[in-house]
ROGU-11225 format. One line per 5 residues: their letters; for each residue x, y, z of C-alpha. Coordinates in steps of 0.02 Angstrom, whole numbers. Example, Ala and Ser with C-alpha at 12.3 -4.5 7.8 and 13.67 -1.06 7.14 Angstrom:
2
AS> 615/-225/390 ~ 684/-53/357;
***
This chain:
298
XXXXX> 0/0/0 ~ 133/97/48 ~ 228/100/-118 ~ 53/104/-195 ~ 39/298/-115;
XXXXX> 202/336/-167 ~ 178/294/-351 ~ -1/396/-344 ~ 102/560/-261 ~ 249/535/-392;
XXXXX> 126/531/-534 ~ 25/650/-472 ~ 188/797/-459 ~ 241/735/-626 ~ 60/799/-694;
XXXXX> 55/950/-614 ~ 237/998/-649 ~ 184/940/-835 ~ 61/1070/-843 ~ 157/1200/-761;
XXXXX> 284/1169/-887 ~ 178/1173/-1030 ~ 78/1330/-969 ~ 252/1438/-959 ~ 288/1397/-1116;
XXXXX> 150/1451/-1211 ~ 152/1630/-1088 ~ 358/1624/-1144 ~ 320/1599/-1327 ~ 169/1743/-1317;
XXXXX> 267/1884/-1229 ~ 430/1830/-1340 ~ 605/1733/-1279 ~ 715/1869/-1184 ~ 896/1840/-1239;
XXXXX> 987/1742/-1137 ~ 1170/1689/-1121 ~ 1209/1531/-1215 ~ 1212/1352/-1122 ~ 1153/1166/-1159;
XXXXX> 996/1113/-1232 ~ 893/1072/-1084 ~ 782/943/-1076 ~ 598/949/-1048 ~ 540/961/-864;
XXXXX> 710/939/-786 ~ 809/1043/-897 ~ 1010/1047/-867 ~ 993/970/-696 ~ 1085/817/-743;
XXXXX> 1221/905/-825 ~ 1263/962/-628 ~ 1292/781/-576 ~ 1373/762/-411 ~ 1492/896/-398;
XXXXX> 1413/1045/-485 ~ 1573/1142/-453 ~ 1671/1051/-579 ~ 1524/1013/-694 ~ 1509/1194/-688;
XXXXX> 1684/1213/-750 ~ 1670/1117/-886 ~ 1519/1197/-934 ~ 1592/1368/-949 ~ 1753/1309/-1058;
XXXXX> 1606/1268/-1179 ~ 1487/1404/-1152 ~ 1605/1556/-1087 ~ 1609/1658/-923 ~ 1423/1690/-938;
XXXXX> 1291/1545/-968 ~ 1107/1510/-969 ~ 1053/1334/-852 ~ 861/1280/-856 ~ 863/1197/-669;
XXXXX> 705/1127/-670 ~ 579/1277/-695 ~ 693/1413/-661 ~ 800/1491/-768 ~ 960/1526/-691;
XXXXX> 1121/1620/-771 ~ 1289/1575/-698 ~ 1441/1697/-710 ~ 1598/1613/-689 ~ 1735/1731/-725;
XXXXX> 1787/1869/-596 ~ 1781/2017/-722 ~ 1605/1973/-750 ~ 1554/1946/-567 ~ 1648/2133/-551;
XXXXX> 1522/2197/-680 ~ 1380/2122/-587 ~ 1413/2121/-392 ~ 1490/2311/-404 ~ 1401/2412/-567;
XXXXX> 1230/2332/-560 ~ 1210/2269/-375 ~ 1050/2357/-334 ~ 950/2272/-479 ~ 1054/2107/-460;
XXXXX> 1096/2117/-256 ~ 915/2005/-208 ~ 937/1819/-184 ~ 816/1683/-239 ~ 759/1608/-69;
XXXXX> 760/1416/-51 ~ 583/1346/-8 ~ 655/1292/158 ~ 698/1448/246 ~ 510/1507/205;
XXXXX> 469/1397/381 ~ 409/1504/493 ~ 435/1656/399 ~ 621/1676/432 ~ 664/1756/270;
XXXXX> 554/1899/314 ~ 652/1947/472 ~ 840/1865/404 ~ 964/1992/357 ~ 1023/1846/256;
XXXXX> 861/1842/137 ~ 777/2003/133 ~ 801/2127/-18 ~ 891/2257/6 ~ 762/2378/81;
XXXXX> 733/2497/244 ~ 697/2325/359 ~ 881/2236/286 ~ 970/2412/297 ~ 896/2459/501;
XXXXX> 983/2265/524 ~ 1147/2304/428 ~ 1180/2464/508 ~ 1127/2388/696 ~ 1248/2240/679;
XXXXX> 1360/2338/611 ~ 1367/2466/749 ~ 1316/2334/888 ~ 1394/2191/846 ~ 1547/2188/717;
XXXXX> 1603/2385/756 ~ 1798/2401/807 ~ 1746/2462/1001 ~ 1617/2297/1020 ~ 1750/2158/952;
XXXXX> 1876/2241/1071 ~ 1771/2244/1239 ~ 1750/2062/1199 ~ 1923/2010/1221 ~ 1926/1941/1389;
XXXXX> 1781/1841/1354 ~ 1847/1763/1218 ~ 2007/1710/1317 ~ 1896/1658/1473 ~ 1803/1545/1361;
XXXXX> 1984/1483/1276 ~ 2046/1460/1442 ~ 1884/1367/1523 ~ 1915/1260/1330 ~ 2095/1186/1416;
XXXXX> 2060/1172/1573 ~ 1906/1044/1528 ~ 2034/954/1405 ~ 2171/970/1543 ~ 2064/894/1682;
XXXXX> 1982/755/1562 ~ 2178/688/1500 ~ 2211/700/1689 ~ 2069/585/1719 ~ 2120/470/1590;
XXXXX> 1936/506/1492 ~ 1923/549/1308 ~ 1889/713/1235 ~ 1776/760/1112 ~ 1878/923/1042;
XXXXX> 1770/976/887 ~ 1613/959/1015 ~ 1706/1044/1156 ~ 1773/1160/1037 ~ 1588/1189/940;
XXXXX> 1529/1200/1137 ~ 1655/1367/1175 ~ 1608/1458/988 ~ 1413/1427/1046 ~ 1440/1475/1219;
XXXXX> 1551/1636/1159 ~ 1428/1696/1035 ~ 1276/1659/1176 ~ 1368/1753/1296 ~ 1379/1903/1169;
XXXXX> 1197/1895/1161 ~ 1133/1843/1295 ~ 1262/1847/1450 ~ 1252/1679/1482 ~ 1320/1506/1419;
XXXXX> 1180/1423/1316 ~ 1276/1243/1360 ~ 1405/1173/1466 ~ 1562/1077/1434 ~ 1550/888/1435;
XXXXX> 1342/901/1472 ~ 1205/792/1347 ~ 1118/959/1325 ~ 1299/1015/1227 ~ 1253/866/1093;
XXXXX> 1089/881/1077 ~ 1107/1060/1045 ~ 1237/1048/895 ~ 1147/902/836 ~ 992/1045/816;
XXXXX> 1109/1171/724 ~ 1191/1020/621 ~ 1014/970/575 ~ 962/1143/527 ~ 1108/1147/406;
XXXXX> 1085/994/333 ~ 894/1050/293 ~ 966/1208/219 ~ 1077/1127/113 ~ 976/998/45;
XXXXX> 924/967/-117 ~ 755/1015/-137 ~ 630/994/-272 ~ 523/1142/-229 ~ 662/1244/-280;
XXXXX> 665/1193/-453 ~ 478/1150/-478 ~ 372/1305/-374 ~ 224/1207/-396 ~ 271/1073/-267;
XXXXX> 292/1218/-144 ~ 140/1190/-73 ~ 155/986/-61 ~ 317/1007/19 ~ 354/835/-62;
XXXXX> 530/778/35 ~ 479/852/177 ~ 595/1002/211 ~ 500/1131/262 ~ 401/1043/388;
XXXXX> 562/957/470 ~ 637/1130/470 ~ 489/1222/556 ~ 511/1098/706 ~ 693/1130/720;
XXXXX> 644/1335/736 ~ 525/1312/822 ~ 621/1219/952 ~ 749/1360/961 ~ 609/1497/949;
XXXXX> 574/1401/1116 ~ 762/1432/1181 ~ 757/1607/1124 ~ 589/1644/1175 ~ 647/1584/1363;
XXXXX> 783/1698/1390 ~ 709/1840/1309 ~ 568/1821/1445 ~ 689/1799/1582 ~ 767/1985/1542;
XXXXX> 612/2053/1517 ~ 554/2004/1678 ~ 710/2042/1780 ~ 698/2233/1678 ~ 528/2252/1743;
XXXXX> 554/2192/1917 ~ 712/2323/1944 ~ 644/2503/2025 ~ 819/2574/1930 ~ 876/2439/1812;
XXXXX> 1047/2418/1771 ~ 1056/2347/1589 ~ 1191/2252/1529 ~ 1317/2266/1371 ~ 1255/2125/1291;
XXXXX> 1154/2134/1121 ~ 983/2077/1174 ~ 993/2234/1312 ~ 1050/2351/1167 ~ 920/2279/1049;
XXXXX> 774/2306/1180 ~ 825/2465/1213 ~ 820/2496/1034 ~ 651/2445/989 ~ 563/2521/1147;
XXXXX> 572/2679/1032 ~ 579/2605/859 ~ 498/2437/851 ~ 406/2463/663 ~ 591/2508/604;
XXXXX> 644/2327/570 ~ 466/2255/511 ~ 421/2162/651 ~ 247/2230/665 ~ 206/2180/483;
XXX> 271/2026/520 ~ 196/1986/664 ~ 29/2033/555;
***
Protein backbone atom coordinates (compact mmCIF):
# COMPACT_ATOMS: atom_id res chain seq x y z
CA UNK A 1 0.00 0.00 0.00
CA UNK A 2 2.65 1.94 0.97
CA UNK A 3 4.56 2.00 -2.36
CA UNK A 4 1.06 2.08 -3.89
CA UNK A 5 0.78 5.96 -2.31
CA UNK A 6 4.03 6.73 -3.35
CA UNK A 7 3.57 5.88 -7.02
CA UNK A 8 -0.02 7.92 -6.88
CA UNK A 9 2.04 11.21 -5.21
CA UNK A 10 4.98 10.70 -7.84
CA UNK A 11 2.52 10.61 -10.67
CA UNK A 12 0.49 13.01 -9.44
CA UNK A 13 3.77 15.94 -9.17
CA UNK A 14 4.81 14.69 -12.51
CA UNK A 15 1.20 15.98 -13.87
CA UNK A 16 1.09 19.00 -12.27
CA UNK A 17 4.74 19.96 -12.99
CA UNK A 18 3.68 18.80 -16.70
CA UNK A 19 1.21 21.40 -16.87
CA UNK A 20 3.14 24.00 -15.21
CA UNK A 21 5.68 23.37 -17.74
CA UNK A 22 3.57 23.47 -20.60
CA UNK A 23 1.57 26.60 -19.39
CA UNK A 24 5.04 28.77 -19.18
CA UNK A 25 5.75 27.95 -22.33
CA UNK A 26 3.00 29.01 -24.23
CA UNK A 27 3.03 32.60 -21.76
CA UNK A 28 7.16 32.49 -22.88
CA UNK A 29 6.40 31.98 -26.54
CA UNK A 30 3.39 34.86 -26.34
CA UNK A 31 5.35 37.67 -24.59
CA UNK A 32 8.61 36.59 -26.81
CA UNK A 33 12.11 34.67 -25.58
CA UNK A 34 14.29 37.38 -23.68
CA UNK A 35 17.91 36.81 -24.77
CA UNK A 36 19.74 34.85 -22.74
CA UNK A 37 23.41 33.78 -22.42
CA UNK A 38 24.18 30.63 -24.30
CA UNK A 39 24.25 27.04 -22.44
CA UNK A 40 23.07 23.31 -23.18
CA UNK A 41 19.92 22.25 -24.65
CA UNK A 42 17.85 21.43 -21.69
CA UNK A 43 15.65 18.86 -21.53
CA UNK A 44 11.96 18.98 -20.95
CA UNK A 45 10.80 19.22 -17.28
CA UNK A 46 14.19 18.79 -15.71
CA UNK A 47 16.17 20.86 -17.94
CA UNK A 48 20.20 20.93 -17.34
CA UNK A 49 19.85 19.41 -13.91
CA UNK A 50 21.70 16.34 -14.86
CA UNK A 51 24.43 18.10 -16.49
CA UNK A 52 25.27 19.24 -12.57
CA UNK A 53 25.84 15.63 -11.53
CA UNK A 54 27.46 15.25 -8.22
CA UNK A 55 29.83 17.91 -7.95
CA UNK A 56 28.26 20.91 -9.71
CA UNK A 57 31.46 22.85 -9.07
CA UNK A 58 33.41 21.03 -11.59
CA UNK A 59 30.47 20.25 -13.88
CA UNK A 60 30.18 23.87 -13.76
CA UNK A 61 33.67 24.27 -14.99
CA UNK A 62 33.39 22.34 -17.72
CA UNK A 63 30.38 23.94 -18.67
CA UNK A 64 31.83 27.37 -18.97
CA UNK A 65 35.07 26.19 -21.17
CA UNK A 66 32.12 25.36 -23.57
CA UNK A 67 29.74 28.09 -23.04
CA UNK A 68 32.10 31.12 -21.73
CA UNK A 69 32.18 33.16 -18.46
CA UNK A 70 28.46 33.80 -18.76
CA UNK A 71 25.83 30.90 -19.36
CA UNK A 72 22.13 30.21 -19.39
CA UNK A 73 21.06 26.67 -17.03
CA UNK A 74 17.23 25.60 -17.11
CA UNK A 75 17.26 23.94 -13.38
CA UNK A 76 14.10 22.54 -13.40
CA UNK A 77 11.59 25.54 -13.90
CA UNK A 78 13.86 28.27 -13.23
CA UNK A 79 15.99 29.82 -15.35
CA UNK A 80 19.21 30.52 -13.83
CA UNK A 81 22.41 32.40 -15.43
CA UNK A 82 25.78 31.49 -13.95
CA UNK A 83 28.82 33.94 -14.19
CA UNK A 84 31.97 32.27 -13.78
CA UNK A 85 34.69 34.62 -14.49
CA UNK A 86 35.74 37.38 -11.92
CA UNK A 87 35.61 40.34 -14.45
CA UNK A 88 32.10 39.45 -15.00
CA UNK A 89 31.08 38.91 -11.34
CA UNK A 90 32.95 42.65 -11.02
CA UNK A 91 30.44 43.94 -13.59
CA UNK A 92 27.59 42.45 -11.75
CA UNK A 93 28.26 42.42 -7.83
CA UNK A 94 29.80 46.22 -8.09
CA UNK A 95 28.02 48.24 -11.34
CA UNK A 96 24.60 46.64 -11.21
CA UNK A 97 24.20 45.37 -7.49
CA UNK A 98 21.01 47.14 -6.68
CA UNK A 99 18.99 45.44 -9.57
CA UNK A 100 21.07 42.14 -9.20
CA UNK A 101 21.93 42.33 -5.12
CA UNK A 102 18.29 40.10 -4.15
CA UNK A 103 18.73 36.38 -3.68
CA UNK A 104 16.31 33.66 -4.78
CA UNK A 105 15.18 32.15 -1.39
CA UNK A 106 15.20 28.32 -1.02
CA UNK A 107 11.67 26.92 -0.16
CA UNK A 108 13.09 25.84 3.16
CA UNK A 109 13.95 28.96 4.92
CA UNK A 110 10.21 30.14 4.09
CA UNK A 111 9.39 27.93 7.62
CA UNK A 112 8.19 30.09 9.86
CA UNK A 113 8.70 33.11 7.99
CA UNK A 114 12.42 33.52 8.63
CA UNK A 115 13.28 35.12 5.40
CA UNK A 116 11.08 37.99 6.28
CA UNK A 117 13.04 38.93 9.44
CA UNK A 118 16.80 37.31 8.07
CA UNK A 119 19.28 39.83 7.14
CA UNK A 120 20.45 36.92 5.12
CA UNK A 121 17.21 36.83 2.75
CA UNK A 122 15.53 40.05 2.67
CA UNK A 123 16.02 42.54 -0.36
CA UNK A 124 17.83 45.14 0.11
CA UNK A 125 15.25 47.57 1.62
CA UNK A 126 14.65 49.93 4.89
CA UNK A 127 13.95 46.50 7.18
CA UNK A 128 17.63 44.71 5.72
CA UNK A 129 19.40 48.24 5.95
CA UNK A 130 17.91 49.19 10.01
CA UNK A 131 19.65 45.29 10.48
CA UNK A 132 22.94 46.08 8.57
CA UNK A 133 23.59 49.29 10.16
CA UNK A 134 22.54 47.76 13.92
CA UNK A 135 24.95 44.79 13.58
CA UNK A 136 27.20 46.76 12.22
CA UNK A 137 27.34 49.33 14.99
CA UNK A 138 26.32 46.68 17.76
CA UNK A 139 27.89 43.81 16.93
CA UNK A 140 30.93 43.77 14.34
CA UNK A 141 32.05 47.70 15.11
CA UNK A 142 35.97 48.01 16.15
CA UNK A 143 34.93 49.24 20.02
CA UNK A 144 32.34 45.94 20.40
CA UNK A 145 34.99 43.15 19.04
CA UNK A 146 37.53 44.81 21.42
CA UNK A 147 35.43 44.88 24.78
CA UNK A 148 35.00 41.24 23.97
CA UNK A 149 38.47 40.20 24.41
CA UNK A 150 38.51 38.81 27.79
CA UNK A 151 35.62 36.82 27.08
CA UNK A 152 36.94 35.26 24.37
CA UNK A 153 40.14 34.20 26.34
CA UNK A 154 37.92 33.16 29.45
CA UNK A 155 36.06 30.91 27.22
CA UNK A 156 39.67 29.66 25.53
CA UNK A 157 40.92 29.20 28.85
CA UNK A 158 37.68 27.34 30.47
CA UNK A 159 38.30 25.20 26.60
CA UNK A 160 41.90 23.72 28.31
CA UNK A 161 41.20 23.44 31.46
CA UNK A 162 38.12 20.87 30.55
CA UNK A 163 40.69 19.07 28.09
CA UNK A 164 43.43 19.41 30.85
CA UNK A 165 41.28 17.88 33.65
CA UNK A 166 39.64 15.10 31.23
CA UNK A 167 43.56 13.76 29.99
CA UNK A 168 44.23 14.00 33.78
CA UNK A 169 41.37 11.70 34.38
CA UNK A 170 42.40 9.41 31.80
CA UNK A 171 38.72 10.12 29.83
CA UNK A 172 38.46 10.98 26.15
CA UNK A 173 37.77 14.27 24.71
CA UNK A 174 35.52 15.20 22.25
CA UNK A 175 37.56 18.47 20.84
CA UNK A 176 35.39 19.53 17.74
CA UNK A 177 32.26 19.19 20.30
CA UNK A 178 34.13 20.88 23.11
CA UNK A 179 35.47 23.19 20.73
CA UNK A 180 31.75 23.78 18.80
CA UNK A 181 30.59 24.00 22.74
CA UNK A 182 33.11 27.35 23.50
CA UNK A 183 32.15 29.16 19.76
CA UNK A 184 28.25 28.53 20.91
CA UNK A 185 28.80 29.49 24.38
CA UNK A 186 31.03 32.71 23.17
CA UNK A 187 28.57 33.92 20.70
CA UNK A 188 25.53 33.18 23.51
CA UNK A 189 27.37 35.05 25.92
CA UNK A 190 27.57 38.06 23.37
CA UNK A 191 23.94 37.90 23.23
CA UNK A 192 22.66 36.86 25.90
CA UNK A 193 25.25 36.93 28.99
CA UNK A 194 25.03 33.58 29.63
CA UNK A 195 26.40 30.12 28.39
CA UNK A 196 23.59 28.47 26.32
CA UNK A 197 25.52 24.87 27.19
CA UNK A 198 28.10 23.45 29.32
CA UNK A 199 31.24 21.55 28.68
CA UNK A 200 31.01 17.75 28.69
CA UNK A 201 26.84 18.03 29.43
CA UNK A 202 24.10 15.84 26.94
CA UNK A 203 22.36 19.17 26.50
CA UNK A 204 25.97 20.30 24.53
CA UNK A 205 25.06 17.33 21.85
CA UNK A 206 21.77 17.62 21.54
CA UNK A 207 22.14 21.20 20.90
CA UNK A 208 24.73 20.96 17.91
CA UNK A 209 22.95 18.05 16.72
CA UNK A 210 19.84 20.91 16.31
CA UNK A 211 22.18 23.43 14.49
CA UNK A 212 23.82 20.40 12.41
CA UNK A 213 20.28 19.40 11.50
CA UNK A 214 19.24 22.85 10.54
CA UNK A 215 22.15 22.94 8.11
CA UNK A 216 21.70 19.88 6.67
CA UNK A 217 17.88 21.00 5.86
CA UNK A 218 19.32 24.15 4.37
CA UNK A 219 21.53 22.53 2.27
CA UNK A 220 19.51 19.97 0.89
CA UNK A 221 18.49 19.34 -2.34
CA UNK A 222 15.09 20.31 -2.75
CA UNK A 223 12.59 19.87 -5.43
CA UNK A 224 10.46 22.83 -4.57
CA UNK A 225 13.25 24.87 -5.60
CA UNK A 226 13.30 23.86 -9.06
CA UNK A 227 9.55 23.01 -9.56
CA UNK A 228 7.44 26.11 -7.48
CA UNK A 229 4.49 24.14 -7.92
CA UNK A 230 5.41 21.46 -5.34
CA UNK A 231 5.85 24.37 -2.87
CA UNK A 232 2.80 23.80 -1.47
CA UNK A 233 3.10 19.72 -1.22
CA UNK A 234 6.35 20.13 0.38
CA UNK A 235 7.07 16.69 -1.23
CA UNK A 236 10.60 15.57 0.70
CA UNK A 237 9.59 17.04 3.54
CA UNK A 238 11.90 20.04 4.21
CA UNK A 239 10.00 22.62 5.24
CA UNK A 240 8.02 20.87 7.75
CA UNK A 241 11.24 19.14 9.40
CA UNK A 242 12.74 22.59 9.40
CA UNK A 243 9.78 24.44 11.12
CA UNK A 244 10.22 21.96 14.11
CA UNK A 245 13.86 22.61 14.41
CA UNK A 246 12.87 26.71 14.73
CA UNK A 247 10.51 26.23 16.45
CA UNK A 248 12.42 24.38 19.04
CA UNK A 249 14.97 27.19 19.23
CA UNK A 250 12.18 29.94 18.99
CA UNK A 251 11.48 28.02 22.32
CA UNK A 252 15.24 28.65 23.62
CA UNK A 253 15.13 32.13 22.48
CA UNK A 254 11.77 32.88 23.49
CA UNK A 255 12.94 31.68 27.26
CA UNK A 256 15.66 33.96 27.81
CA UNK A 257 14.19 36.80 26.19
CA UNK A 258 11.37 36.42 28.90
CA UNK A 259 13.79 35.99 31.65
CA UNK A 260 15.35 39.70 30.84
CA UNK A 261 12.23 41.05 30.34
CA UNK A 262 11.09 40.08 33.55
CA UNK A 263 14.20 40.83 35.60
CA UNK A 264 13.97 44.66 33.57
CA UNK A 265 10.56 45.04 34.87
CA UNK A 266 11.07 43.84 38.34
CA UNK A 267 14.24 46.47 38.87
CA UNK A 268 12.88 50.05 40.51
CA UNK A 269 16.38 51.47 38.60
CA UNK A 270 17.53 48.78 36.25
CA UNK A 271 20.94 48.37 35.42
CA UNK A 272 21.13 46.94 31.77
CA UNK A 273 23.81 45.04 30.59
CA UNK A 274 26.33 45.32 27.42
CA UNK A 275 25.09 42.50 25.83
CA UNK A 276 23.07 42.69 22.41
CA UNK A 277 19.65 41.53 23.47
CA UNK A 278 19.86 44.69 26.24
CA UNK A 279 21.00 47.03 23.33
CA UNK A 280 18.41 45.58 20.98
CA UNK A 281 15.49 46.11 23.61
CA UNK A 282 16.50 49.30 24.26
CA UNK A 283 16.40 49.92 20.69
CA UNK A 284 13.02 48.90 19.77
CA UNK A 285 11.25 50.42 22.95
CA UNK A 286 11.43 53.58 20.65
CA UNK A 287 11.59 52.11 17.18
CA UNK A 288 9.97 48.73 17.01
CA UNK A 289 8.11 49.27 13.27
CA UNK A 290 11.83 50.16 12.08
CA UNK A 291 12.88 46.53 11.41
CA UNK A 292 9.32 45.11 10.22
CA UNK A 293 8.42 43.24 13.02
CA UNK A 294 4.95 44.60 13.29
CA UNK A 295 4.11 43.60 9.66
CA UNK A 296 5.42 40.52 10.41
CA UNK A 297 3.91 39.72 13.28
CA UNK A 298 0.57 40.66 11.11
Amino acid sequence: MENSNSSLLLLFCFICTFIYFLASGRRGSRSGSPKLPPGPIPLPLVGNLFKLGNKPHEALTELAKAYGPVMTLKLGCLTTVVISSSSMAKEVLRKNDQALSARTIPDSVRACNHHQVSMVWLPPSPQWRNLRKFCNTEIFSSKKLDSMQGLRCQKVEELVAYVHNNSRAGRAVNIGLAASVTSLNLLSNTFFSVDLVHLGSDSAQDFKTLIWAVMEEVGRPNLADYFPILRWIDPQGVKRRLSSHFQRLFEIFDEMIDQRLQLRASLTSPTYNSDVLDVLLNHTIDNYSEFGWKEVAN
